[in-house]
C-alpha positions as CSV (number, residue, x, y, z in Angstrom):
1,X,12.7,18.8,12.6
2,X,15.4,21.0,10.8
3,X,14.8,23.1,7.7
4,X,16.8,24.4,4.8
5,X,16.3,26.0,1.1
6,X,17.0,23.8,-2.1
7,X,19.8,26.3,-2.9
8,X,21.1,26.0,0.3
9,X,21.6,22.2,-0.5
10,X,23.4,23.4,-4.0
11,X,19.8,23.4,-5.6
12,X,18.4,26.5,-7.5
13,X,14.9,27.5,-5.8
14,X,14.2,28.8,-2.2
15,X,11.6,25.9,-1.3
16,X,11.6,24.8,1.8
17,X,13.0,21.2,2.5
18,X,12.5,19.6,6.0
19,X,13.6,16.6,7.8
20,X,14.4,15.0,11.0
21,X,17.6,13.3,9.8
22,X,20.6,14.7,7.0
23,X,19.5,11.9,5.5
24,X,15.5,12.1,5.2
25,X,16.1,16.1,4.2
26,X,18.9,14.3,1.7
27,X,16.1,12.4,0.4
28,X,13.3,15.3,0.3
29,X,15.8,17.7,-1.5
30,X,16.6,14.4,-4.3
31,X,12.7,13.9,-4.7
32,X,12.0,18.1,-5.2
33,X,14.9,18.5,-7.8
34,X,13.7,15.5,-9.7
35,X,10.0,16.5,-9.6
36,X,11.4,20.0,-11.2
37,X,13.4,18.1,-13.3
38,X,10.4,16.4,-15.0
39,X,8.5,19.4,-15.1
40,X,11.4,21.0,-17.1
41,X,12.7,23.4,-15.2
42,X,16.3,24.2,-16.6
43,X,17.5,25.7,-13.5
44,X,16.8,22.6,-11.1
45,X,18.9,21.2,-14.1
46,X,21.7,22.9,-13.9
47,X,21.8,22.5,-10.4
48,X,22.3,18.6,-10.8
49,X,24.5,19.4,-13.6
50,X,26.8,21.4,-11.7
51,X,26.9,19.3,-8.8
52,X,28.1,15.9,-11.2
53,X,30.9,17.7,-12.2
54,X,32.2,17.2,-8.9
55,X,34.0,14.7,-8.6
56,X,32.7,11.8,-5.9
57,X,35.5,12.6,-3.2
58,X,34.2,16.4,-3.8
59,X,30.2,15.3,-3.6
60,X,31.0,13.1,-0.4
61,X,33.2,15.9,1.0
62,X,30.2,18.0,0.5
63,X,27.9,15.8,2.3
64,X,30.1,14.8,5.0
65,X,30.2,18.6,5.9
66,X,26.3,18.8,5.2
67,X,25.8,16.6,7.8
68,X,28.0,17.6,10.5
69,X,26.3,21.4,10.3
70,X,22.6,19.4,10.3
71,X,21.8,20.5,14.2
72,X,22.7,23.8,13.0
73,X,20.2,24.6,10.6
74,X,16.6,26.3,11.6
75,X,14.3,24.0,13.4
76,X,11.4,23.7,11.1
């Protein structure tokens, strides 16, 4: 298990976000921001904001290199 920050994943908070997998921590960081999202919180906002203006060669790219540092990251 590997462990990160939501601003580390281009979000706007220092929660902790876990997973075994890119993909599962993927997931766990999509299900925070939303959950901020619907409680209003204009940071968490402008987080996803600032991440759509990228455009989808630029989000994948991101991603990509996300995943390839994965192993890297603090084991949780």
């Amino acid at each position: 298990m590997k462990k990160t920050t939501c601003r580390d994943l281009r979000g706007a908070c220092d929660a902790e976000i876990q997973g075994e997998t890119p993909e599962e921590m993927a997931e766990k960081s999509k299900q925070h921001v939303m959950e901020m999202m619907q409680s209003g919180d204009e940071d968490h906002k402008a987080a996803v904001e600032s991440m759509m203006q990228l455009s989808k060669e630029e989000q994948e790219k991101w991603y990509e290199d996300f995943k390839k540092g994965f192993y890297s990251l603090q084991d949780a």
